[in-house]
C-alpha positions in Angstrom: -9.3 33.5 -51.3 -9.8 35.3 -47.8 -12.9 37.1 -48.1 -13.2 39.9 -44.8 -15.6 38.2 -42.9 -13.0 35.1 -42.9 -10.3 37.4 -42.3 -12.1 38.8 -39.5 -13.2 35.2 -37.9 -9.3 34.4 -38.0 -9.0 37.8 -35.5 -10.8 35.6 -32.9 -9.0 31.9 -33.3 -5.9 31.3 -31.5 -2.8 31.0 -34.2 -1.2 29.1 -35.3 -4.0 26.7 -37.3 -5.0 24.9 -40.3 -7.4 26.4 -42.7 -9.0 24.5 -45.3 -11.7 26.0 -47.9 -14.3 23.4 -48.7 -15.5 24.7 -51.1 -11.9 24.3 -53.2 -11.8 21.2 -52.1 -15.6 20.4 -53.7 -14.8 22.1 -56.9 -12.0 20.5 -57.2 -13.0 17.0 -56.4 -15.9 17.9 -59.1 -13.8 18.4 -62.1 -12.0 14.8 -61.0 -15.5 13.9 -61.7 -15.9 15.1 -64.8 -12.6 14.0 -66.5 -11.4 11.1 -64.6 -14.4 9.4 -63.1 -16.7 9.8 -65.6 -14.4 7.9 -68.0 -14.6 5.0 -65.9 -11.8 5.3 -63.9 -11.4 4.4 -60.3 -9.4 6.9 -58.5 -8.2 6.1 -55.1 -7.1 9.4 -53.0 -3.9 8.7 -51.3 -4.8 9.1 -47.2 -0.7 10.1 -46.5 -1.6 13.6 -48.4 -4.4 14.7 -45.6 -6.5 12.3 -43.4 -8.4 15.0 -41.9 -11.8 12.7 -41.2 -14.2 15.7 -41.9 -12.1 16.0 -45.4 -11.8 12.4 -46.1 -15.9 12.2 -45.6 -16.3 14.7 -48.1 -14.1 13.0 -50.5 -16.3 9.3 -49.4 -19.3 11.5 -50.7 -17.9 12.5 -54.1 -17.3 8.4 -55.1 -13.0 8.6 -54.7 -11.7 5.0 -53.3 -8.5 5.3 -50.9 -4.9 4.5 -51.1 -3.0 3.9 -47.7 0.3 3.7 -46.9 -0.3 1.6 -43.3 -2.6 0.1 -41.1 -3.8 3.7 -39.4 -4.7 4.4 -42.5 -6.8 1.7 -43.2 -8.6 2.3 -40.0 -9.2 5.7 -40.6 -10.3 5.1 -44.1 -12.8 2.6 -43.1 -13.9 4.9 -39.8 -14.7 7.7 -42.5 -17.1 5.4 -44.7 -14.5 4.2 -47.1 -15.9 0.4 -48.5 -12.9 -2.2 -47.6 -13.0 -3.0 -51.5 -12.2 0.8 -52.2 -9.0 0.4 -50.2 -5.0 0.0 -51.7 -2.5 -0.4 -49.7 0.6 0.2 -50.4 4.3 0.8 -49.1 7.8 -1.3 -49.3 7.5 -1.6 -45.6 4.2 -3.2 -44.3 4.7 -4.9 -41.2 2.9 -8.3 -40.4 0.6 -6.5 -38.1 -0.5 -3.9 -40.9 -0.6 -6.9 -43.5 -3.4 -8.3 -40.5 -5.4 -5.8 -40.4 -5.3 -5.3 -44.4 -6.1 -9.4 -44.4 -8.9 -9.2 -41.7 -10.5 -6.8 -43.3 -10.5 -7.8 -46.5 -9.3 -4.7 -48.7 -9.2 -4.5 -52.6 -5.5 -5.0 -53.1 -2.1 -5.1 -51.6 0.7 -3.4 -53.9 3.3 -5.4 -53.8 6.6 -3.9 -53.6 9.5 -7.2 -53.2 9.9 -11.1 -53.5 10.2 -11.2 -49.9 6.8 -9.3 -49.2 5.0 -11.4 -51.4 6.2 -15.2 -49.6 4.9 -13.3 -45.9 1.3 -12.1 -46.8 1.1 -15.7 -48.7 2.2 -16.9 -45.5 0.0 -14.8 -43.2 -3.3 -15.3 -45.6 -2.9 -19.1 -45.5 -2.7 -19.1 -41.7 -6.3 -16.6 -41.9 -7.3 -19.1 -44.1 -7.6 -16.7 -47.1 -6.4 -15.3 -50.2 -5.3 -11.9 -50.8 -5.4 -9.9 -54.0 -1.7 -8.5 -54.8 -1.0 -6.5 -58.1 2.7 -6.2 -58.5 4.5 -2.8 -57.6 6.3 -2.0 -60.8 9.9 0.1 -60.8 9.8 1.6 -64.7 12.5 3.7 -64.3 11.2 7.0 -65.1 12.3 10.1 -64.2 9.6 12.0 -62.9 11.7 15.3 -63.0 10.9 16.4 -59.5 12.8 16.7 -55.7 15.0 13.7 -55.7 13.7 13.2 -52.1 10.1 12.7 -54.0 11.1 11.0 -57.2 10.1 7.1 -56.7 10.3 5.3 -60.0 13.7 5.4 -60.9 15.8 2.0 -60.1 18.3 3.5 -57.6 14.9 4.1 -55.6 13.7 2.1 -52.8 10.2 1.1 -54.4 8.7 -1.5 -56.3 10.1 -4.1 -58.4 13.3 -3.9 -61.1 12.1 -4.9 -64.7 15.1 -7.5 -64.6 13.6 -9.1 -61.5 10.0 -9.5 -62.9 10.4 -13.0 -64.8 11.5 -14.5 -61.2 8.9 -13.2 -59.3 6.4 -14.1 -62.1 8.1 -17.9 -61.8 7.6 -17.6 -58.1 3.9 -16.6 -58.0 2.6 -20.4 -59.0 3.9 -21.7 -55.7 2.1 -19.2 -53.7 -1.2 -20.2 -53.6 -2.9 -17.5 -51.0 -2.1 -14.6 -53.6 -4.2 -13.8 -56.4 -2.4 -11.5 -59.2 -5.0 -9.0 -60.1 -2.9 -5.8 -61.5 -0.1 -3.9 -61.6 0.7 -0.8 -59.8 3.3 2.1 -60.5 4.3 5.5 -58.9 6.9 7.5 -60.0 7.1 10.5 -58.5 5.1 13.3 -56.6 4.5 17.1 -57.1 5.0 16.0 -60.7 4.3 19.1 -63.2 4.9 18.4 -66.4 3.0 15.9 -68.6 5.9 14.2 -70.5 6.8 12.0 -67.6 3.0 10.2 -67.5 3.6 9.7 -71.4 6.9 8.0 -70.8 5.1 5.7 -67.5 2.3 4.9 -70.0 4.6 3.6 -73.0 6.5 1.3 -69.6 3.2 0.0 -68.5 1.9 -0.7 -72.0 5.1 -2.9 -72.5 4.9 -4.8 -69.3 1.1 -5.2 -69.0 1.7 -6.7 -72.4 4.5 -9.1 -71.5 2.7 -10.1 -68.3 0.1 -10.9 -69.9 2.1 -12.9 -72.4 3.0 -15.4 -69.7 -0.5 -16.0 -69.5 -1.5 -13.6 -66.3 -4.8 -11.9 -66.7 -4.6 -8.4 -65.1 -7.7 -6.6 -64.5 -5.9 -3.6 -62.6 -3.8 -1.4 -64.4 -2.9 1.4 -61.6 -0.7 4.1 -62.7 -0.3 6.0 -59.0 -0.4 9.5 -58.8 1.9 12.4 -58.4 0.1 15.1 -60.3 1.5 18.8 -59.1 0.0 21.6 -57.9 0.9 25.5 -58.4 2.8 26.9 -55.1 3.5 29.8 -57.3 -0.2 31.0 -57.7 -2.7 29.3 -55.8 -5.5 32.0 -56.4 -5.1 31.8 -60.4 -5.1 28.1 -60.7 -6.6 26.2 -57.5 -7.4 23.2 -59.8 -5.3 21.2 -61.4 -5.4 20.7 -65.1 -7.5 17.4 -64.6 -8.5 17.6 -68.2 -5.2 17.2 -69.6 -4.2 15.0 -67.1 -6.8 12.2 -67.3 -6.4 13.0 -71.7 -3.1 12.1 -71.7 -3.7 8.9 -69.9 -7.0 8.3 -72.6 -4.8 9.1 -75.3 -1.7 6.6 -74.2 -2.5 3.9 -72.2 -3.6 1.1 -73.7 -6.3 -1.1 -71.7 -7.5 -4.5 -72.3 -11.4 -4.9 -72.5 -11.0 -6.7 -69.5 -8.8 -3.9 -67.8 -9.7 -0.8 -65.7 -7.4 2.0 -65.1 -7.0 3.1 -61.7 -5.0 6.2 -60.4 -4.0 7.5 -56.2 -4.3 11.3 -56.5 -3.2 12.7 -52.9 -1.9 16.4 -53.3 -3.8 17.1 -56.7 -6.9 16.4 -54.7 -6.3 18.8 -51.7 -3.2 20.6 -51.7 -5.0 23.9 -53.0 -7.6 23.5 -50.1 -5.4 24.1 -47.3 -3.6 27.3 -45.7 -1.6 27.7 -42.1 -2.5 30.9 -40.9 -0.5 32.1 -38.5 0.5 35.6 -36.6 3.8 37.9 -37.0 5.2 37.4 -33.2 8.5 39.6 -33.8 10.0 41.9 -36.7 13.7 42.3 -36.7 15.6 45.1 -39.0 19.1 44.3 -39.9 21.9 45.9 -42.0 20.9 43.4 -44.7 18.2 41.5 -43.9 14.6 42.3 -42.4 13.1 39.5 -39.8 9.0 38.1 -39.8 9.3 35.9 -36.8 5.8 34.1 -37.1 4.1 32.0 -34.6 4.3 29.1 -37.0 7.2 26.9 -37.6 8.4 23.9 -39.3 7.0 21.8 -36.7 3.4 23.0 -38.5 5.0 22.7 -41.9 7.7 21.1 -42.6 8.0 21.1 -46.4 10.3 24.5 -47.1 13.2 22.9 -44.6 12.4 19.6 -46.1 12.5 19.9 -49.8 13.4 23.2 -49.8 9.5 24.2 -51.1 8.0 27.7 -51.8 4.8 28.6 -50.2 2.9 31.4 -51.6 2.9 33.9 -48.2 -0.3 36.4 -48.0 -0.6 39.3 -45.2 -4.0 39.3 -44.4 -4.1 42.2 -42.3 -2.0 45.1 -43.8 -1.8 47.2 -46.7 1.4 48.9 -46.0 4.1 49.2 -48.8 5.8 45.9 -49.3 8.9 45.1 -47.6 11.9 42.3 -48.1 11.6 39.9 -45.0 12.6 36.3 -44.5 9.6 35.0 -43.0 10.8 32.8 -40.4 9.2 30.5 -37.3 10.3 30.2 -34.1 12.0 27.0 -33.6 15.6 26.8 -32.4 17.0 25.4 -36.0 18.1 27.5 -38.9 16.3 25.7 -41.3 12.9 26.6 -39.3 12.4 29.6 -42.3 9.1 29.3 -44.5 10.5 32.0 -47.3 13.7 34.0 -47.6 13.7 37.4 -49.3 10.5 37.6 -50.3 8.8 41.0 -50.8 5.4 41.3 -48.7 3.4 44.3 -47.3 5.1 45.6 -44.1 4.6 43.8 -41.6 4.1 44.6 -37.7 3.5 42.7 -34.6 -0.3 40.8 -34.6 -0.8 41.0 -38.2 -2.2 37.4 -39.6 -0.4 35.5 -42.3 -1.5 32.7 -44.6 0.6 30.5 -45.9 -0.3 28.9 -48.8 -1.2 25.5 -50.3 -0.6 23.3 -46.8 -3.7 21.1 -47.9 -1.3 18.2 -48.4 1.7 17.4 -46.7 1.4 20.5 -44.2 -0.8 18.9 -41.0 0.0 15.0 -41.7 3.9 15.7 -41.2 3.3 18.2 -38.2 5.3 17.1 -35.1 6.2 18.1 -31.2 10.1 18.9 -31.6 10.7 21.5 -28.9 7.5 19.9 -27.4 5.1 22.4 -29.1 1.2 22.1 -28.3 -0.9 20.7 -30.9 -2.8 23.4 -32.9 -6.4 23.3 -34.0 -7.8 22.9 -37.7 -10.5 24.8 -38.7 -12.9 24.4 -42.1 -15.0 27.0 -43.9 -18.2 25.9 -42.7 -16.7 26.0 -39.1 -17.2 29.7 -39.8 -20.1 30.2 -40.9 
């Protein structure tokens, strides 16, 4: 993964920074390719994963739509080449200003997420004097059998709609004559690993785009979300996703309408694998039962381990001592600031470089000042050379 002439670029950056391999990120956005968009789909890469503009460009290039979560990322979707009619947006809290820009701009689809959401962009498209294309944010109640703090289809969830609300918002669509009901969207879950869960969303969306339908609604949209995992375990030995199974499953058990496409928002699947924080041992601290890595790193650069409790493969890129038990740990004044605990590494010493693994999603996006730390640089592969 680090080849020595990378290793020895990283001597000469200051650390802590973000690393990300394009060329992981091209292979991998070249298998979704070959399974997913060559089977027609349209696959819209969710922005709140990485928005990076020199990694959402390269993503542009490769024919992926996007899926954003609020007005900044709309505006840095389009400012990265994204068509407007590539662009979902979706959350259960857009505020009138978001809804604007999404309305001025005139983007493929709003996702829908409450009764109440639908009456104010009605409300705000009639004043613009337009319409805007909705598809209905579904709750199918489905466990997705991840973090609870990532599961997001179940009905004690914040998101989407409840099945038993669906005939009164169907009732209540007639009388608002700005929207146009073009789909309907579901998400379930993220860092989602095993396959069964898809089956189970595909047998609820079969059922409702057939009931929907029934009530004489023509959907043309049929978007499933996204949530497929990555492997934190072992990001050398599988860097892609199994995208061949993945989209199968979907081909085998959703069943579309000749008037229907199937659209998906991949975020983490798409670059989780492409991203590392490499950072530098600061301190190392022998006790009577536990050994200390104090990195220059902390949870301010990557939050995930403190917030979801997530391992990070950790790789010492600049020693090939025995290993050693150390709880790799960052500097910030909170307990919780600890990337890995008792994990066995190569002995560490003061300077060596560290990568930590898989940060392409969810590591820079959620980076933040507490304890008013400097921001930190991010570097690509063919900044190197």
């Amino acid at each position: 993964m680090f080849p020595n002439q990378v290793v020895d670029s990283f001597r000469g950056l200051k650390t802590p920074f973000y690393y990300y391999d394009l060329d992981v990120l091209k292979s991998t956005l070249s298998e979704i390719k070959k399974h997913g968009l060559k089977r027609g789909y349209h696959i819209h890469y969710a922005l709140k994963a990485n928005h990076q503009l020199h990694v959402l460009e390269i993503i542009k290039e490769a024919g992926l739509g996007a899926d954003c979560v609020s007005g900044g990322e709309i505006n840095r979707a389009l400012e990265a080449g994204f068509e407007a009619s590539q662009i979902a947006f979706a959350g259960v809290g857009k505020s009138d200003d978001e809804i604007l820009v999404a309305l001025e701009n005139d983007i493929f689809c709003f996702n829908c997420e409450s009764p109440q959401e639908l009456e104010v962009i009605n409300s705000l498209a009639g004043k613009m004097g337009t319409k805007a294309r909705i598809a209905l944010r579904l709750n199918p109640n489905v466990n997705a059998d991840t973090h609870h703090y990532i599961t997001t289809g179940l009905n004690e969830n914040k998101f989407g709609i409840n099945e038993e609300d669906l005939d009164s918002v169907l009732n209540q669509l007639p009388e608002l004559s700005n929207l146009e009901l073009i789909g309907i969207h579901f998400h379930i879950g993220s860092q989602i690993e095993k396959l069964t869960p898809f089956e189970q969303l595909c047998e609820k969306a079969n059922q409702l785009n057939n009931y929907i339908e029934s009530k004489g609604y023509e959907l043309t949209v049929i978007n499933v979300g996204g949530g497929f995992g990555i492997n934190y375990h072992h990001p050398n030995e599988n860097s892609i996703p199994d995208f061949d199974g993945f989209f199968e499953l979907f081909d085998q058990h959703i069943n579309l309408k000749p008037h229907q496409k199937l659209h998906f928002e991949l975020g983490r699947s798409v670059i989780g694998q492409s991203g590392s924080l490499i950072t530098k041992v600061l301190y190392t601290k022998e006790g009577r039962t536990k050994n200390f890595a104090v990195v220059d790193a902390g949870m301010t650069e990557l939050i995930r381990p403190a917030l979801y409790q997530a391992l990070h493969q950790i790789d010492v890129l600049t020693s090939e001592l025995p290993p050693k038990k150390y709880d790799v740990v960052g500097p910030i004044c909170e307990s919780s600031d600890t990337f890995r605990k008792d994990i066995e590494i190569p002995e560490v010493r003061r300077g060596d470089i560290v990568a930590i693994r898989s940060c392409g999603a969810y590591g820079e996006v959620m980076k933040s000042t507490y304890n008013l730390r400097p921001q930190i640089a991010s570097v690509f592969s063919d900044d190197l050379g």
